[in-house]
C-alpha positions as CSV (number, residue, x, y, z in Angstrom):
1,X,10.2,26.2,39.8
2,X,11.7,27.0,36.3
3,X,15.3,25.5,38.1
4,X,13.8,22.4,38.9
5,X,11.8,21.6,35.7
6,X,15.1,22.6,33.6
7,X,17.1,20.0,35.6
8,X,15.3,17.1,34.7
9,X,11.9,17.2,32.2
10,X,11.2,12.9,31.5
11,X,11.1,12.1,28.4
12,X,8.6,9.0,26.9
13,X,11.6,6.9,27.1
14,X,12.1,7.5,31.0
15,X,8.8,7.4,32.1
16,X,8.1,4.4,30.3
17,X,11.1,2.1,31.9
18,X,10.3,0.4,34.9
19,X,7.2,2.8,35.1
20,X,5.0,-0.2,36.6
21,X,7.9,-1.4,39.2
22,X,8.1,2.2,40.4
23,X,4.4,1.7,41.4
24,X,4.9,-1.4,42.7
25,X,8.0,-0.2,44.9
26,X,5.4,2.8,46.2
27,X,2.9,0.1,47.2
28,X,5.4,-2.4,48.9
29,X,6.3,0.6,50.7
30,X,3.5,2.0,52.0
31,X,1.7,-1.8,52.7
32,X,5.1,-2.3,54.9
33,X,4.4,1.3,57.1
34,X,1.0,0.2,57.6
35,X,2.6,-3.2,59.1
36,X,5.4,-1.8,61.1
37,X,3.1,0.7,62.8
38,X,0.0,-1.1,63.7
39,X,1.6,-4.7,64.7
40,X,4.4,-4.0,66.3
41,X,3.2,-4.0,69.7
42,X,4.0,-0.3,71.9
43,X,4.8,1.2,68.8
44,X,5.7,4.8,69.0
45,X,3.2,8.2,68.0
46,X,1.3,5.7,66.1
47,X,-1.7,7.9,65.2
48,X,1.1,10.7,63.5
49,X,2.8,7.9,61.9
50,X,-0.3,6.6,60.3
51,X,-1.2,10.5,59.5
52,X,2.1,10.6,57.4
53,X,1.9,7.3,56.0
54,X,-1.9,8.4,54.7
55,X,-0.2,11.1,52.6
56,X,2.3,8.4,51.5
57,X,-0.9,6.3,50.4
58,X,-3.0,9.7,48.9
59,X,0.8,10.3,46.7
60,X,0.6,6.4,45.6
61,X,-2.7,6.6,44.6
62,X,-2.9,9.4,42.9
63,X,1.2,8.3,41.1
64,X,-1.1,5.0,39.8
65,X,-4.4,6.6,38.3
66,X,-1.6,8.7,36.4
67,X,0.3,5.8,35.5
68,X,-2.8,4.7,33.8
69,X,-3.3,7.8,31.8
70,X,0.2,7.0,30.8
71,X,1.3,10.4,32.9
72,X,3.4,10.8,35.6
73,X,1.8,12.4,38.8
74,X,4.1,15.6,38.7
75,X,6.6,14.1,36.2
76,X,7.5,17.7,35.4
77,X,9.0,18.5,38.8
78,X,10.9,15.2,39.7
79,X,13.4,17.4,42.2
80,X,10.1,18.8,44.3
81,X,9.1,15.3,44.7
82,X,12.6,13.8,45.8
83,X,12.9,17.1,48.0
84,X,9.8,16.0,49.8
85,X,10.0,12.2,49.9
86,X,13.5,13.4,51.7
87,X,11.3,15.4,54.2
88,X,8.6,12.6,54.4
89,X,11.0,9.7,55.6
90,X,12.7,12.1,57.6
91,X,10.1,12.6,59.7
92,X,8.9,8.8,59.5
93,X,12.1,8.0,60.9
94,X,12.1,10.9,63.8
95,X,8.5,10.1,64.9
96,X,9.7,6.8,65.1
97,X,12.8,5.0,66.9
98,X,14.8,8.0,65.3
99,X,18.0,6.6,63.1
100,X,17.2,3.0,64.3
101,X,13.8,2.9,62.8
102,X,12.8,0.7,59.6
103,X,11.6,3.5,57.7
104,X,15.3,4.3,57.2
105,X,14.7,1.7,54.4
106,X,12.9,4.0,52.4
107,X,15.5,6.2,51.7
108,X,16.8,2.8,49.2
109,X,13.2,2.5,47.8
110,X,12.7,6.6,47.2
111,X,16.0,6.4,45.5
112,X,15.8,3.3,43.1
113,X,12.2,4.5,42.2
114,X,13.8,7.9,41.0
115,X,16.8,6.3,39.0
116,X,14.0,3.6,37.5
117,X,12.1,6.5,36.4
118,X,13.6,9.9,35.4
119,X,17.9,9.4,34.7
120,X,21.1,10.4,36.2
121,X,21.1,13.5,37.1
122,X,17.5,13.9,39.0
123,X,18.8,10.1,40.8
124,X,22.3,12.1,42.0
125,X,20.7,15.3,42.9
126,X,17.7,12.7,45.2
127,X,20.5,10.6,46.4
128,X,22.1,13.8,47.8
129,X,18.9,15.3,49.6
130,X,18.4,11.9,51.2
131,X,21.8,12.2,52.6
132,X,21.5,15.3,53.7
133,X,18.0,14.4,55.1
134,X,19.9,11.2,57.0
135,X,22.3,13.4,58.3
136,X,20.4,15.6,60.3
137,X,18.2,12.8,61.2
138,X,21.5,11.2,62.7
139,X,23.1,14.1,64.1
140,X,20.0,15.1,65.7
141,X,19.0,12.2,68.0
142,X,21.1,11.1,71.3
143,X,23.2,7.9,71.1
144,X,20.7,5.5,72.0
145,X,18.8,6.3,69.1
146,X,21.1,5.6,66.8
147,X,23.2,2.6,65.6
148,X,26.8,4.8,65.8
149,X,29.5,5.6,63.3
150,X,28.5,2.6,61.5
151,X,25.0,3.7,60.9
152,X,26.1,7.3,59.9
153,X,28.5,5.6,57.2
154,X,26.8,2.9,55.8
155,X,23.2,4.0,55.2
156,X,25.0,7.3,52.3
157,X,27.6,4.6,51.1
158,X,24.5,2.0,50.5
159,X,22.9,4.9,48.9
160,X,25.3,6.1,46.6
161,X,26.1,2.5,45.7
162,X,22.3,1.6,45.2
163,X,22.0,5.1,42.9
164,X,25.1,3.8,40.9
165,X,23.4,-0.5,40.7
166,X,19.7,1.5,39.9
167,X,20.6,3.8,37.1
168,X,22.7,0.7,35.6
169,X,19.1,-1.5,35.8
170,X,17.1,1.6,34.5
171,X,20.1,2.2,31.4
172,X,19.6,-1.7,30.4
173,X,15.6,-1.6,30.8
174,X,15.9,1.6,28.4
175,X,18.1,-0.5,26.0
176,X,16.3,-3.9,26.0
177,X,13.1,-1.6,25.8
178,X,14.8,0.1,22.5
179,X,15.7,-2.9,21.1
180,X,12.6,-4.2,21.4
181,X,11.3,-1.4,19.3
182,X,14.2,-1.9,16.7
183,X,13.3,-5.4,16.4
184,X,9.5,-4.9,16.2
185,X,9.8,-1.8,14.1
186,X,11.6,-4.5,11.6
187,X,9.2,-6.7,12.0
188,X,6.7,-4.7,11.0
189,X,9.1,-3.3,7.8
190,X,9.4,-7.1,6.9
191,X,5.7,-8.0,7.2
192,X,4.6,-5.0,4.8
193,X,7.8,-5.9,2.4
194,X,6.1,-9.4,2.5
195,X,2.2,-8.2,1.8
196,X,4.0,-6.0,-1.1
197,X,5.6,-9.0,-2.4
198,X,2.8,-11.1,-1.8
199,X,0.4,-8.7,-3.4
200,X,2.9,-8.7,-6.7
201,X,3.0,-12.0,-7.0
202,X,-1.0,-12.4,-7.1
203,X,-0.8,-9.8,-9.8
204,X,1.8,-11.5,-11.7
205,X,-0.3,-15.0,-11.1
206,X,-3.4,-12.7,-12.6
207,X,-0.9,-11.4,-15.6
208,X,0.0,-15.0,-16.6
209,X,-3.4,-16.1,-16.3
210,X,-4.9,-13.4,-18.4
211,X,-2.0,-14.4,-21.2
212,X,-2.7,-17.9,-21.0
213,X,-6.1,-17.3,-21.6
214,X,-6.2,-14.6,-24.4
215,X,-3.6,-16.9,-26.0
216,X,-5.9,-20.0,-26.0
217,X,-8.9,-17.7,-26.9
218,X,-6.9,-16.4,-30.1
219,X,-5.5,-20.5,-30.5
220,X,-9.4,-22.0,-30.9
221,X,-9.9,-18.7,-32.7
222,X,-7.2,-19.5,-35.1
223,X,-8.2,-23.8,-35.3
224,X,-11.7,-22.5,-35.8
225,X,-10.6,-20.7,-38.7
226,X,-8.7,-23.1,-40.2
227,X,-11.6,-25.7,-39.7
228,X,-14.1,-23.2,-41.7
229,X,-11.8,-22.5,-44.3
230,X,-11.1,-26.6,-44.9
231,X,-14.8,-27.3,-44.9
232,X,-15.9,-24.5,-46.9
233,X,-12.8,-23.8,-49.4
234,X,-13.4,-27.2,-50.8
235,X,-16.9,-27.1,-51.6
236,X,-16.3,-23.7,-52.4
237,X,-13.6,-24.2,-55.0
238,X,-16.0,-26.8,-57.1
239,X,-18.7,-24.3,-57.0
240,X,-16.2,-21.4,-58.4
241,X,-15.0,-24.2,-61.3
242,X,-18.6,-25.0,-62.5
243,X,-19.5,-21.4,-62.5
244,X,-16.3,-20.8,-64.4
245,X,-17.0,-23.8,-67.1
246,X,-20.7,-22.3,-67.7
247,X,-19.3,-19.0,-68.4
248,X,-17.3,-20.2,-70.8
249,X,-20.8,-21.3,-72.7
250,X,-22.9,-19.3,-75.1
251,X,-25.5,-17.3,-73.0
252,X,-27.5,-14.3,-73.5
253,X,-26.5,-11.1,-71.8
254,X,-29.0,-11.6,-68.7
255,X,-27.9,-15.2,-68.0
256,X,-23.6,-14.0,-68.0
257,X,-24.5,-11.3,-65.7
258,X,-26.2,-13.3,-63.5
259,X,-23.0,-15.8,-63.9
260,X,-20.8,-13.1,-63.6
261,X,-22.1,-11.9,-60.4
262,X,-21.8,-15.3,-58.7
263,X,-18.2,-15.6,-59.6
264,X,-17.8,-12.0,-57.9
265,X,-19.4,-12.9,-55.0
266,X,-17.6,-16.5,-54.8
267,X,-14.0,-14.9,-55.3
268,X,-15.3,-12.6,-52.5
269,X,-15.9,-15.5,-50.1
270,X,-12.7,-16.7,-50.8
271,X,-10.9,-13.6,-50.0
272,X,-13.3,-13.4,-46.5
273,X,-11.8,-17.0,-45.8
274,X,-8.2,-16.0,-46.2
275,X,-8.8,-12.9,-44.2
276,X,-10.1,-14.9,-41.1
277,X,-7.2,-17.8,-41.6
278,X,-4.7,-15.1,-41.9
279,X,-5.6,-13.2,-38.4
280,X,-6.6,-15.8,-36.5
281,X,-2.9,-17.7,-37.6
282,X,-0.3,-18.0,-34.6
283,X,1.2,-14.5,-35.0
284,X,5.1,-14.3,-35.4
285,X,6.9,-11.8,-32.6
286,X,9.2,-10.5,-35.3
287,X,8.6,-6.8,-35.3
288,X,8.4,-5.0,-38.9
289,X,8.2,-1.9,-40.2
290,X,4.2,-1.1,-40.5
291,X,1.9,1.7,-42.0
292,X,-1.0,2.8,-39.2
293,X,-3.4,3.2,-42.1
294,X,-2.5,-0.6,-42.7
295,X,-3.1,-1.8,-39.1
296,X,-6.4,0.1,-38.9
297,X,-7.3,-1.6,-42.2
298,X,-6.5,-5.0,-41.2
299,X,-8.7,-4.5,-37.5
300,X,-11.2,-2.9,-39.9
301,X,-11.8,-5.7,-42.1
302,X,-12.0,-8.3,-39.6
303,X,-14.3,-5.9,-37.5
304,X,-16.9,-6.3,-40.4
305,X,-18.0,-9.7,-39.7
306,X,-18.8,-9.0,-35.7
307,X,-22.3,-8.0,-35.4
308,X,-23.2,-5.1,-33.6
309,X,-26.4,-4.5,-34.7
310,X,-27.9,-0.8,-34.5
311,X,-23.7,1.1,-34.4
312,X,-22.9,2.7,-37.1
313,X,-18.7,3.7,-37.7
314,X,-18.1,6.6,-39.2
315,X,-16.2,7.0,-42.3
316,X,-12.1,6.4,-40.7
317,X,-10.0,9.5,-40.6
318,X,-6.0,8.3,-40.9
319,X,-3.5,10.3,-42.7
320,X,-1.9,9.3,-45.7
321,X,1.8,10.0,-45.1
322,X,1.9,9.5,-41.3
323,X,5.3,8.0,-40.3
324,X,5.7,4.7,-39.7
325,X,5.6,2.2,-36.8
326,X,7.9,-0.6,-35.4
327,X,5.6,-3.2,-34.3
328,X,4.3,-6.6,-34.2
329,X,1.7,-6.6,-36.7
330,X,-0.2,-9.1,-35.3
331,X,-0.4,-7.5,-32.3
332,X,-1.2,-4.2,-32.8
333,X,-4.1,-4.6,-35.7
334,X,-5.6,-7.2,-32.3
335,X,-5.3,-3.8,-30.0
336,X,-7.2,-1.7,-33.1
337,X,-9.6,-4.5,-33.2
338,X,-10.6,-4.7,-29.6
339,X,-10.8,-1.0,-29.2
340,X,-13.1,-0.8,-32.2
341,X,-15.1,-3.7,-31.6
342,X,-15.4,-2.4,-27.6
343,X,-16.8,1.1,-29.0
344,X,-19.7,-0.5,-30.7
345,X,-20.9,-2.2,-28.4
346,X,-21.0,0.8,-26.2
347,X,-22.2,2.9,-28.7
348,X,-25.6,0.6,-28.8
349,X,-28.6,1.1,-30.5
350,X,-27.9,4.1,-33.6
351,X,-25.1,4.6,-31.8
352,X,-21.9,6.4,-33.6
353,X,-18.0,5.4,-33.8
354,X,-15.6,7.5,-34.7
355,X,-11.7,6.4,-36.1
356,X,-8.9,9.1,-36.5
357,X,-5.1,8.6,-36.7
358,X,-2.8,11.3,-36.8
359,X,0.8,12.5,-36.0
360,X,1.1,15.0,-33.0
361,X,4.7,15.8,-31.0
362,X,6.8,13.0,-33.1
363,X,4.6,10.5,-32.1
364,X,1.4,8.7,-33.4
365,X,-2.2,8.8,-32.5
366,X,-5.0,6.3,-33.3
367,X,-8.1,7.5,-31.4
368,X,-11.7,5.0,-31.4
369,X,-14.4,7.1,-29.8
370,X,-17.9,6.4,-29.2
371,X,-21.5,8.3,-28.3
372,X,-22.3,5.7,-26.0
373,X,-23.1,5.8,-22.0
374,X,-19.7,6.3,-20.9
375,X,-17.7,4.9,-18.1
376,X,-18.1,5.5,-14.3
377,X,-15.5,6.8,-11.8
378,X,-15.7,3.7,-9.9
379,X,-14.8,1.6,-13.0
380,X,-12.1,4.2,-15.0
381,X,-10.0,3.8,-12.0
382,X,-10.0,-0.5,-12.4
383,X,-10.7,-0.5,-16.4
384,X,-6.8,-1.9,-17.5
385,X,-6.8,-4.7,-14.8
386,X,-7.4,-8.1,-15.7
387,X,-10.9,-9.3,-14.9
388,X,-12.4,-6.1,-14.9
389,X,-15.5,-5.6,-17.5
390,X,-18.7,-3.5,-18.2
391,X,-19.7,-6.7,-20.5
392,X,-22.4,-9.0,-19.3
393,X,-20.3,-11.6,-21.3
394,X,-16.8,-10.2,-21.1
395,X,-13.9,-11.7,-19.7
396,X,-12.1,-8.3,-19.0
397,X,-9.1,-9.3,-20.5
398,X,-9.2,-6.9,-23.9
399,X,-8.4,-3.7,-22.7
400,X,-5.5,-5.1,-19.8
401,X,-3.8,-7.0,-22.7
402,X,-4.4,-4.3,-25.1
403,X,-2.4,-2.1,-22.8
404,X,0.4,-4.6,-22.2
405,X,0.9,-4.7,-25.5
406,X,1.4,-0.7,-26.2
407,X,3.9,-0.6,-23.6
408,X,5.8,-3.7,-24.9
409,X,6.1,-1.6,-28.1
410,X,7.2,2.1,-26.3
411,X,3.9,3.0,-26.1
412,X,0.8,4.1,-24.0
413,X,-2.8,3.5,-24.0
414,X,-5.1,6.2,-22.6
415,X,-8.7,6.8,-21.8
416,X,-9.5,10.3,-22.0
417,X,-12.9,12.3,-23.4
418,X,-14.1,13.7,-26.3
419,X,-16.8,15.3,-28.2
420,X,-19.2,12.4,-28.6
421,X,-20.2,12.1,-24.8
422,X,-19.3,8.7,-24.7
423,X,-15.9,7.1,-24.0
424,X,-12.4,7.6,-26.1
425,X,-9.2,5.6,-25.7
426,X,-6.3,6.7,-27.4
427,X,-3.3,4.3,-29.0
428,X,-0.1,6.3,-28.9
429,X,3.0,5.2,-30.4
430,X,6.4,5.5,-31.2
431,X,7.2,6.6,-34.6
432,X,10.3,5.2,-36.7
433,X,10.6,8.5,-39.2
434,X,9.4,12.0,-38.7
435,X,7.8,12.4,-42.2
436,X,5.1,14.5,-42.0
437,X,1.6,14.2,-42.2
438,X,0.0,15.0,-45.5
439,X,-3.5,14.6,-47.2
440,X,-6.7,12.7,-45.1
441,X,-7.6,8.9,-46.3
442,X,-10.5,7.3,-45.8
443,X,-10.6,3.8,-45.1
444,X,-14.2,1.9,-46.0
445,X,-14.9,-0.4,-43.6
């Protein structure tokens, strides 16, 4: 047993090619015997013949509910079956008109299913049993039963030439079935290359639409600004000259105070229109040299005139002699500000915001953290693409551009957890010196 399974074990390859014209070989076959047998009028020993063509049919059957299971009906042991399928004709042919009879056909059809289905060496090895098998058939009947020299010649040389034509037919089914594979294999490379490229180009459609927007947001920011500071600087300016010509008068003390105060608070308007003119202004790309404490500053003062009633931000923690930053200023002091203004209106009602900057590793750190309600799993893992917002009235474009812009500048933007139970994001950039950190500043908000 061990000899014959270590001759010839089919592999997926060989039991799929031509599996389903094997079967249909098996069932022309036995259909046939059933014909010959039972029509051809004073046919010979019908009842064994029909006996040995049942076990031909019992084999078939059982060969097709394997094929189904995509098995082989004793696949592992192809030499036992071409052994008896050898036997099996054999005795077809002997029960019948001997070497003359029709069955001898089958030895053609036993040998092309075994080349179709299991390879070179199992189809040599079955084309030599049914030789052998045809020989003694031959040499065993009288003359009359046989067809002469010519018989005993021509059925081995049609055999070994059919063996040769069938493992040709099963080598180019194996092929066309491998390329088939090949090509479909690429196919399927080239369709998931496409989603890939598909699905880069949506995100790049979604990138460019997020810019375009942010940049007309901050564009009607900036004409807005420009509007307030035209209809209010004028009006403003006359106001600020009449208070200035009455304190030139003689008052008493209370009256100049009161005067006084008015220009203070006028020259503080002024400096709250230039603020909001200046930030909202097309920013220039042109990268400078830039303190953090600075940046923070800038975001800080803007921040002021955002309500977010009920949050209270800390007193700002920044060093005083942290190293300095190559950035767009612009840019950056619009990341501070959306970070800042994004913490308090998590933080809510008596809420908390905390603002630290510091050096750590040669690089620097500008952490906005807040004691609001946090952020979910579902959401951390979607926060930095475009569209995506906790905000009622978001557009979920803040904290995706906010994090293009740190990595344009070398940067990163990070979401991590502090000490407030709410959420922290941390701005981490490059450094252009290593000086190092000295005494804390506070920046007023």
């Amino acid at each position: 047993m061990n000899i014959l399974h270590a001759l010839s074990v089919p592999t997926r390859a060989d039991e799929d090619a031509g599996a389903w014209i094997v079967l249909k070989i098996r069932w022309v076959g036995v259909i046939f015997g059933y014909l010959v047998v039972n029509l051809t009028p004073g046919a010979l020993n019908a009842p064994v013949l029909n006996g040995l063509l049942g076990f031909g049919l019992a084999f078939t059957l059982l060969d097709t509910w394997y094929r189904r299971q995509n098995r082989i009906f004793l696949g592992q042991y192809p030499l036992f079956i071409s052994f008896m399928e050898a036997l099996f004709i054999g005795l077809l042919c002997h029960f019948d008109t001997g070497a003359t009879s029709s069955f001898r056909y089958y030895y053609f059809l036993s040998v092309l299913c075994c080349v179709l289905r299991h390879g070179s060496m199992v189809g040599w090895i079955t084309c030599l049993c049914h030789m052998v098998s045809w020989s003694v058939l031959w040499l065993s009947v009288s003359g009359e039963a046989s067809d002469g020299m010519l018989g005993a010649v021509l059925v081995p040389s049609v055999l070994v030439w059919l063996t040769w034509a069938g493992l040709a037919l099963g080598r180019s089914l194996r092929e066309a079935r491998d390329e088939l594979g090949r090509l479909n294999g690429s196919l399927v490379r080239s369709q998931a290359d496409l989603e890939v490229r598909f699905a880069e180009r949506t995100r790049q459609l979604q990138e460019t639409q997020a810019q375009m927007l942010q940049q007309e947001k901050m564009a009607n920011f900036g004409l807005l600004a420009a509007g307030i500071a035209h209809e209010v600087g004028n009006p403003l300016t006359g106001v600020s000259n009449i208070v200035q010509l009455l304190q030139r008068g003689d008052h008493d003390s209370k009256t100049r105070e009161k005067l006084d105060l008015m220009a203070g608070e006028l020259a503080r308007m002024r400096v709250i229109l230039r603020e909001l003119t200046e930030f909202g202004r097309p920013a220039s790309r042109e990268r400078s040299v830039c303190s953090i404490a600075d940046l923070v500053g800038e975001a800080l003062r803007v921040a002021k005139y955002h309500k977010r009633p009920g949050s209270r931000l800390r007193q700002p923690i920044v060093a005083d002699n942290l190293p300095r930053v190559l950035c767009v200023r612009g840019q950056i002091a619009q990341v501070f500000l959306n970070l800042i203004l994004n913490a308090l209106d998590a933080a809510g009602e008596d809420g908390i915001v905390e603002l630290r900057g510091m050096e750590q590793d040669g690089e620097l750190l500008v952490e906005i953290e807040d004691n609001g309600p946090g952020l979910s799993e579902l959401i951390k893992d979607h926060l930095f693409e475009p569209f995506v917002t906790t905000k009622t009235n978001g557009t979920g474009l803040g904290l995706y551009l906010s994090r293009r812009i740190v990595d344009d500048h070398g940067g990163r933007l990070e979401m991590g957890s502090g000490n407030l139970g709410g959420a922290l994001f941390r701005v981490v950039l490059p450094s252009t010196d290593k000086t190092q950190s000295g005494s804390l500043l506070g920046i007023n908000s």
